[in-house]
Every structure is written in structure tokens, then in C-alpha cells.
MMTF fields as JSON, N, C-alpha, C and O atoms, coordinates in Angstrom:
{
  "mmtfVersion": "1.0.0",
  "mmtfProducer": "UNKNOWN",
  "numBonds": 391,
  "numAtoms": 392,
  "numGroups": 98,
  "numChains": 1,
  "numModels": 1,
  "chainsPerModel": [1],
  "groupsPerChain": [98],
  "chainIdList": ["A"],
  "bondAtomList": [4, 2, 8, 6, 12, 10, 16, 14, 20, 18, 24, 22, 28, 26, 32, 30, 36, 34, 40, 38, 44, 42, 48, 46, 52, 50, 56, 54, 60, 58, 64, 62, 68, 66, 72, 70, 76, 74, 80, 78, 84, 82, 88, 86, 92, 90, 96, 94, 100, 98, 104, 102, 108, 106, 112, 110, 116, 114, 120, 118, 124, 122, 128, 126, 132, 130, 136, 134, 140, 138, 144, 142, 148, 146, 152, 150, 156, 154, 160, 158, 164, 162, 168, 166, 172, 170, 176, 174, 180, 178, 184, 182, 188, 186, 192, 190, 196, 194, 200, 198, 204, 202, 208, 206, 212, 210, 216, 214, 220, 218, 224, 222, 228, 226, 232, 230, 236, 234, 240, 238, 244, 242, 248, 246, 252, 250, 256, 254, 260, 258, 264, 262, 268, 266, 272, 270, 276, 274, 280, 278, 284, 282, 288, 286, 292, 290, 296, 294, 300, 298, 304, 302, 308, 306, 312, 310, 316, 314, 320, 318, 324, 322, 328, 326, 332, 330, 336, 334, 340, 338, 344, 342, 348, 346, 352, 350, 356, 354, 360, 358, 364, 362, 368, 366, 372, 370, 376, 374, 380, 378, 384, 382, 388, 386],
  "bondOrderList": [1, 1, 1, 1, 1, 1, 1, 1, 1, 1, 1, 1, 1, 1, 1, 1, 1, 1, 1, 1, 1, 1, 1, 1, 1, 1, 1, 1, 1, 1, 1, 1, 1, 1, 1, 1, 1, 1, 1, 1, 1, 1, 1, 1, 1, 1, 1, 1, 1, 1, 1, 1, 1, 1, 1, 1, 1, 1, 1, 1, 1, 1, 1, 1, 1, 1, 1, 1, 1, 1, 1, 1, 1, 1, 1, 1, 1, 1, 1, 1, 1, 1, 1, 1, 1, 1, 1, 1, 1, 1, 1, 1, 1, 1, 1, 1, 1],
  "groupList": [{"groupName": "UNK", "atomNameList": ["N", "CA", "C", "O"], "elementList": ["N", "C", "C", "O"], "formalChargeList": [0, 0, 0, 0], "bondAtomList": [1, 0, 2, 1, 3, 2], "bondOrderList": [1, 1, 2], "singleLetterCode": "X", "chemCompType": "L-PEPTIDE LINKING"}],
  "groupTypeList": [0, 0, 0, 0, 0, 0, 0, 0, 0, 0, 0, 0, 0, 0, 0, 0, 0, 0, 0, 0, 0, 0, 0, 0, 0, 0, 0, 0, 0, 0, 0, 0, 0, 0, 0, 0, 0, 0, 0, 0, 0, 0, 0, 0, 0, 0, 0, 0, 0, 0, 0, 0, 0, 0, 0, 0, 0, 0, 0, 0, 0, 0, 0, 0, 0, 0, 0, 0, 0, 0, 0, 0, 0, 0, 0, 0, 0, 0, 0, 0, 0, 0, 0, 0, 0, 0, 0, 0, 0, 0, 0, 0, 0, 0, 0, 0, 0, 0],
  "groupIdList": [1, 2, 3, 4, 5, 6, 7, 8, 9, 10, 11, 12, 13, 14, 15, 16, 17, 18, 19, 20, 21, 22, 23, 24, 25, 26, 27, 28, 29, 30, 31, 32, 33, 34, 35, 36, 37, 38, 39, 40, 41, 42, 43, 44, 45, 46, 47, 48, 49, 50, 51, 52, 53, 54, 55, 56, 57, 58, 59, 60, 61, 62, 63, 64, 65, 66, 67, 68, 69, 70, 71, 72, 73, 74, 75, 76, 77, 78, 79, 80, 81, 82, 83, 84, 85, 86, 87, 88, 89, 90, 91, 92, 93, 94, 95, 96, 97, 98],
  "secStructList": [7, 7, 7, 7, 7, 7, 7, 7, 7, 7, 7, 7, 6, 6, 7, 3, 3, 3, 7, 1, 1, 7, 7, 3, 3, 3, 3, 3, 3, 3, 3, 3, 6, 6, 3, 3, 3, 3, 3, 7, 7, 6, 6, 7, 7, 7, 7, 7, 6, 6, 2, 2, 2, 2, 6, 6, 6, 6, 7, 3, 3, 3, 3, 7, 7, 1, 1, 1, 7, 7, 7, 5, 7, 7, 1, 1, 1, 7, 7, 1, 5, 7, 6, 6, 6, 7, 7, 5, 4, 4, 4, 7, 7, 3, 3, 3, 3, 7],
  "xCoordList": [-0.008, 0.491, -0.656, -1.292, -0.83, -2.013, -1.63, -0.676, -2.22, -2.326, -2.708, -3.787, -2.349, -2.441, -3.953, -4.392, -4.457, -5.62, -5.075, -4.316, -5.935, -4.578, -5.625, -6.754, -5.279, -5.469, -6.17, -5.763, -7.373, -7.979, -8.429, -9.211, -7.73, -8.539, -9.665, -10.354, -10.212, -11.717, -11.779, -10.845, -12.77, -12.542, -13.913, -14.781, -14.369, -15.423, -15.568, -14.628, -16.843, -16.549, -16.64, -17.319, -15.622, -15.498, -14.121, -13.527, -13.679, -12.546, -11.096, -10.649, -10.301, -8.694, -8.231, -8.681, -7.216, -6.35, -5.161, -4.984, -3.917, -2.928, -1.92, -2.554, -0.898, -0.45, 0.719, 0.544, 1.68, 3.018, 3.831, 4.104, 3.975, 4.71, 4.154, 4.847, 2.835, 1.957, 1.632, 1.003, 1.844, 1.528, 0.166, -0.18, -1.059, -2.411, -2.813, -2.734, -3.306, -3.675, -4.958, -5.35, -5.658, -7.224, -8.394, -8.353, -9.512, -10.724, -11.701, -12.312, -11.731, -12.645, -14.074, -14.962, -14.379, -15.509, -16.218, -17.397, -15.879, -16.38, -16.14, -15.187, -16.562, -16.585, -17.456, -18.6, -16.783, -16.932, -16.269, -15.188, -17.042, -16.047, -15.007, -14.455, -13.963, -12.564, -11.716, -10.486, -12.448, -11.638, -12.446, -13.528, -11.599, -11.877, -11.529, -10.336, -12.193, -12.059, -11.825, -12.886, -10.581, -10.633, -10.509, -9.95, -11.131, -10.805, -9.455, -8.881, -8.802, -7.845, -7.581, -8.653, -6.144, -6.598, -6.228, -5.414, -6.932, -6.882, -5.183, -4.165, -5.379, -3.688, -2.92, -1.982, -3.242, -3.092, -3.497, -4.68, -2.41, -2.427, -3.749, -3.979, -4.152, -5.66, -4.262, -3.275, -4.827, -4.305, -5.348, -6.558, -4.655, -5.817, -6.115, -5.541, -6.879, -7.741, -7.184, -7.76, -6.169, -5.105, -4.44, -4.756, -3.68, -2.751, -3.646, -3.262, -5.119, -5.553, -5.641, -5.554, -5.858, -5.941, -5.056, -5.329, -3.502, -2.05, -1.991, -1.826, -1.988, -2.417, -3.294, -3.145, -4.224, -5.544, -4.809, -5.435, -4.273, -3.664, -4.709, -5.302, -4.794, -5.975, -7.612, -8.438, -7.709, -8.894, -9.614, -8.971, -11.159, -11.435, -11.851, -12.449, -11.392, -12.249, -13.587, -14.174, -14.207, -15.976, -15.965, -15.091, -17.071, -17.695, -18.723, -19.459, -18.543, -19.587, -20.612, -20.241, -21.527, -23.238, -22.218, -21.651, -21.857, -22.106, -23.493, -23.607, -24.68, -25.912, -26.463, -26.814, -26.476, -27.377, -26.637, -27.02, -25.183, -24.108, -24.352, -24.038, -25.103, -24.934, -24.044, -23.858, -22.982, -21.923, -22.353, -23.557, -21.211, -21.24, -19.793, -18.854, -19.972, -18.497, -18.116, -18.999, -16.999, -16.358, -16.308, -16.133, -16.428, -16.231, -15.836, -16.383, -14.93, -14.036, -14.532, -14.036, -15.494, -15.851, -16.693, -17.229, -16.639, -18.312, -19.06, -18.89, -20.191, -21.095, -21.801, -21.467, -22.756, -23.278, -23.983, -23.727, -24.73, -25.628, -25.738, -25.739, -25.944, -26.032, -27.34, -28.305, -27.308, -28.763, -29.751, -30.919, -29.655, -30.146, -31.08, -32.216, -30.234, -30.989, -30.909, -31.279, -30.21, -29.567, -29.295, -29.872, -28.176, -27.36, -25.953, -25.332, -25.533, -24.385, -23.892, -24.006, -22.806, -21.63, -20.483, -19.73, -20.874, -19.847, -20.366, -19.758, -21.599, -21.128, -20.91, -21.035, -20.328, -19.374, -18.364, -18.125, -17.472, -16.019, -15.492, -16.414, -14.391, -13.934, -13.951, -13.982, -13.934, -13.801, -13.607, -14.061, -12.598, -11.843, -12.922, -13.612, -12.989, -13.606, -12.765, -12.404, -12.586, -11.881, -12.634, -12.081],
  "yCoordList": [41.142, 39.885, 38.887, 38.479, 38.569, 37.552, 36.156, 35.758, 35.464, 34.08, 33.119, 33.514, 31.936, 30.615, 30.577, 30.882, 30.056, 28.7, 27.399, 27.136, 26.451, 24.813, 24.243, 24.697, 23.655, 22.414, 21.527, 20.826, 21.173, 20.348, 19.204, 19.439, 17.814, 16.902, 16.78, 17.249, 16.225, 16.234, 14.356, 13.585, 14.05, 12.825, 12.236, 13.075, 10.805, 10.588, 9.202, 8.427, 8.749, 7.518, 6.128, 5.935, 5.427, 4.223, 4.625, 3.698, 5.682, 5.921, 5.574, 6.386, 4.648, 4.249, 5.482, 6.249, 5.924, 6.854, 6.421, 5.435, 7.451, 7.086, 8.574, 9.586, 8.48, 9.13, 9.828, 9.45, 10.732, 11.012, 10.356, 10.539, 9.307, 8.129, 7.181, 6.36, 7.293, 6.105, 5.114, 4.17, 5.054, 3.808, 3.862, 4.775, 2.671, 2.745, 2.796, 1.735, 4.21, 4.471, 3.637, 3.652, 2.934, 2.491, 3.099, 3.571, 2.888, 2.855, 4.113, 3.891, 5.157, 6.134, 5.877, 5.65, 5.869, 5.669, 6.414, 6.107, 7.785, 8.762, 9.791, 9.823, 11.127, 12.313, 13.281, 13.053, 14.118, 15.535, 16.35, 16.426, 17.521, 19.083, 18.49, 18.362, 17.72, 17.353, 16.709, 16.748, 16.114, 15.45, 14.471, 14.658, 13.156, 11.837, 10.635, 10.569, 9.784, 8.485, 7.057, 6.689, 6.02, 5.407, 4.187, 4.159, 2.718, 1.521, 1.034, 1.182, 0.511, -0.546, -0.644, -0.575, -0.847, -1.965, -3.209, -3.413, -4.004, -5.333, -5.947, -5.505, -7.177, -7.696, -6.529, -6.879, -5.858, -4.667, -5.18, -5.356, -5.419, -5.467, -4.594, -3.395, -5.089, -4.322, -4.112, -4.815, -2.8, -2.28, -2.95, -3.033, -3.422, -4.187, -2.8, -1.782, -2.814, -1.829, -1.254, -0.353, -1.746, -1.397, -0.713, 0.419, -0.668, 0.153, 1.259, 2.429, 0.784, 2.037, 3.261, 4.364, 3.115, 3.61, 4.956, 6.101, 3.994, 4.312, 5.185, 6.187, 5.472, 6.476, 7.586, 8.667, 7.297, 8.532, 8.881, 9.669, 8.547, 9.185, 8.769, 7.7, 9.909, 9.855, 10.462, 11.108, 10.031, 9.937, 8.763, 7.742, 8.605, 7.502, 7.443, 8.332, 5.779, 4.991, 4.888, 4.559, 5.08, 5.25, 4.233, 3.837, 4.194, 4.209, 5.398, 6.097, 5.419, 6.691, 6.147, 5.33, 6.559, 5.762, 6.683, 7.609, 6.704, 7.442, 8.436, 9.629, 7.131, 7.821, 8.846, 9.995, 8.039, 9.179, 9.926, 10.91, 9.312, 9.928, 9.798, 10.668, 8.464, 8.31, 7.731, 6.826, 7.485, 7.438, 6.309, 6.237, 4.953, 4.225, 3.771, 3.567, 3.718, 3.012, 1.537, 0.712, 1.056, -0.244, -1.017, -0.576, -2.034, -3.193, -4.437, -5.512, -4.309, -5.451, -4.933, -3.911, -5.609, -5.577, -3.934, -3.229, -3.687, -2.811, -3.782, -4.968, -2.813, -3.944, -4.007, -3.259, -5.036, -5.378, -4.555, -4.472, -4.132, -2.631, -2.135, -2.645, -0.009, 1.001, 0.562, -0.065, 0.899, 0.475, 1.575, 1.206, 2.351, 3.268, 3.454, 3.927, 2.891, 3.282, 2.227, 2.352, 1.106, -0.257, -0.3, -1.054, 0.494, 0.73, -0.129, -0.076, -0.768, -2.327, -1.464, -0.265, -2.643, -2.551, -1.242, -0.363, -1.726, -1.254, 0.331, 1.153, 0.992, 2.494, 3.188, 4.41, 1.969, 2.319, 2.835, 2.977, 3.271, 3.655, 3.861, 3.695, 4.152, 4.279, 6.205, 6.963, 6.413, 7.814, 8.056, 7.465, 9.358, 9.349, 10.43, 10.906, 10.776, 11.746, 12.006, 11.167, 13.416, 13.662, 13.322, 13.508],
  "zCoordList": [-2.353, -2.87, -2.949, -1.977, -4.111, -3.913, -3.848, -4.516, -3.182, -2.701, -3.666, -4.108, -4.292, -5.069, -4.314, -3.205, -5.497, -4.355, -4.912, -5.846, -3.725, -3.983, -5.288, -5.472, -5.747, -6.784, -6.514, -5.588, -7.093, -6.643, -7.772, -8.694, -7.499, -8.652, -8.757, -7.851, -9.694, -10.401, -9.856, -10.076, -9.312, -8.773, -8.928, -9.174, -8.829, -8.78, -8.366, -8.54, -7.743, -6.842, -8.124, -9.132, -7.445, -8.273, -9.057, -9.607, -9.129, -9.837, -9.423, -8.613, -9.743, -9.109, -9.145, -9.996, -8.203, -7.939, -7.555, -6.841, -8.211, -7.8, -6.727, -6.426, -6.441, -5.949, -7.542, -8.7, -7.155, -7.342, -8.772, -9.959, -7.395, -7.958, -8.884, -9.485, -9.011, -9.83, -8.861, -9.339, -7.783, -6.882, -6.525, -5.775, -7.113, -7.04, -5.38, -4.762, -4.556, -3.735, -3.479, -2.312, -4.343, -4.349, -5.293, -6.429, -4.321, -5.198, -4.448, -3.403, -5.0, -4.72, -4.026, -4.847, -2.991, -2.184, -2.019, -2.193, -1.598, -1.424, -1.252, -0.474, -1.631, -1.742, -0.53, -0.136, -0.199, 1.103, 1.105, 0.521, 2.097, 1.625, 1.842, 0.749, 3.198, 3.296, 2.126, 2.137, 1.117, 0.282, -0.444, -1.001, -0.333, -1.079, -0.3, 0.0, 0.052, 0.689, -0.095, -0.6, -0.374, -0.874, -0.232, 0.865, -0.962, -0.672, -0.657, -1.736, 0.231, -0.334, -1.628, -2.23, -2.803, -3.453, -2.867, -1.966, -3.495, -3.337, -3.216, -3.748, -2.259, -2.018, -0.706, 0.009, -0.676, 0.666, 2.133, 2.423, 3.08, 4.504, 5.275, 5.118, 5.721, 6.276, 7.938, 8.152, 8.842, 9.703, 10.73, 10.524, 11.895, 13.124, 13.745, 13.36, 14.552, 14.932, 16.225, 16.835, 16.577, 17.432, 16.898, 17.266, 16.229, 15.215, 14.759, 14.722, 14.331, 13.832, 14.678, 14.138, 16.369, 17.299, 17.674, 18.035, 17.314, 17.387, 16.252, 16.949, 15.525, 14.343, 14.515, 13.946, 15.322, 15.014, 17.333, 18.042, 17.569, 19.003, 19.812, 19.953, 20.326, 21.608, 20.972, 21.616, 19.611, 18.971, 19.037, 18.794, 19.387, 19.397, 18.236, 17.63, 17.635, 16.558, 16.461, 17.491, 15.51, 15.485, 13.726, 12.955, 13.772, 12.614, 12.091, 12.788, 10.57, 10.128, 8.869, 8.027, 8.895, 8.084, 6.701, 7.281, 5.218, 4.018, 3.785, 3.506, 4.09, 3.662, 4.571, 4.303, 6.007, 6.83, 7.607, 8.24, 7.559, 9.239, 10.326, 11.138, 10.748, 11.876, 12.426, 11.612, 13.609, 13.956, 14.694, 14.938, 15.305, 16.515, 16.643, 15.874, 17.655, 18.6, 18.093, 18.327, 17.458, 17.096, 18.114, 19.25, 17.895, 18.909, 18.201, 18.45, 17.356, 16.74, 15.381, 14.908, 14.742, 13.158, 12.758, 13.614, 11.638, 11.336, 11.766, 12.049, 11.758, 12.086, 10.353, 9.434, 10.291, 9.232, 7.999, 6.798, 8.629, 8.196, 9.241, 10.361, 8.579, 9.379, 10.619, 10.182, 12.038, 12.578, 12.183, 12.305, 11.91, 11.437, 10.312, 10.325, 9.135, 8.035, 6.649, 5.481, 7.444, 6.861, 6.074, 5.291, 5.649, 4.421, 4.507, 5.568, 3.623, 4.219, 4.275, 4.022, 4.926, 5.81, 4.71, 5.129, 2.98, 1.842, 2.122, 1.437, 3.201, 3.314, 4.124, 4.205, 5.246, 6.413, 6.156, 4.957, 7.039, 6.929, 8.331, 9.13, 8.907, 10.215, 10.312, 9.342, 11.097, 11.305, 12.888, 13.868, 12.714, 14.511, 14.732, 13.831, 16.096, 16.932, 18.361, 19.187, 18.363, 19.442, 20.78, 21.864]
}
């Protein structure tokens, strides 16, 4: 019996995406083997970082560099630019770690 392989959209950063329903999911950020990462759109409730917590379980909240991947621990905001490789804050993102 052979097996489907899944479906995969053709995606690219900067590109709006929607779901299903048509409801605009956001703005394509970025691309990795896991998938696609998008912005907010705009007018969208941002989640406090408590809640984000409550979501990802007993994962801790981190931040992750786009360019180089280097990782650091949150402490309220991103921070400004990567320390690393000072790439702004726009190629941060949150990312859990067990």
C-alpha cells in the first residue's frame, strides 16, 4: 500500500498567507526544514509573555538570531539587535526549548 506524501505550499518571505477559511494568518518571515514563520497582521492582540509560557508548557521561552542562530533567554522585550551578529530586533523571533 503506498503512502501519500503531505502537500506542501510554495511560500516565500514577505508573502501574506491565509488559512482554510481565508482568514489573513500574516506576513511570511521565514522559512526552515519545519515550515514557515509569520508576522502578525497588523490590528492583532500581541500574547504577554506569560501566556506565551502557558502555551509552549514547561518549555522555556528563548529568543532565536534568523541569521546566525544564536539563542538567549527573554527578560521582558527582544532585545534590540542579535549580540552576536547585530542583526535587528525584525530577525528575532521567540522560540521554545525544552
Amino acid at each position: 500500500m503506498a503512502t501519500e506524501e503531505p502537500e506542501f505550499a510554495d511560500v516565500s518571505i514577505g508573502q501574506t498567507v491565509y488559512d482554510n477559511s481565508g482568514e489573513e494568518l500574516g506576513t511570511v518571515r521565514g522559512v526552515d526544514d519545519d515550515g514557515f514563520y509569520v508576522s502578525s497582521p497588523a490590528g492583532t492582540k500581541s500574547l504577554p509573555l506569560t501566556q506565551v509560557r502557558d502555551v509552549f508548557g514547561t518549555a522555556y521561552v528563548m529568543w532565536r538570531c534568523w541569521k546566525c542562530g544564536e539563542m538567549g533567554e527573554i527578560s521582558g522585550e527582544l532585545p534590540a539587535n542579535c549580540p552576536s551578529c547585530d542583526a535587528p530586533r525584525e530577525e528575532l523571533y521567540y522560540w521554545a526549548e525544552d
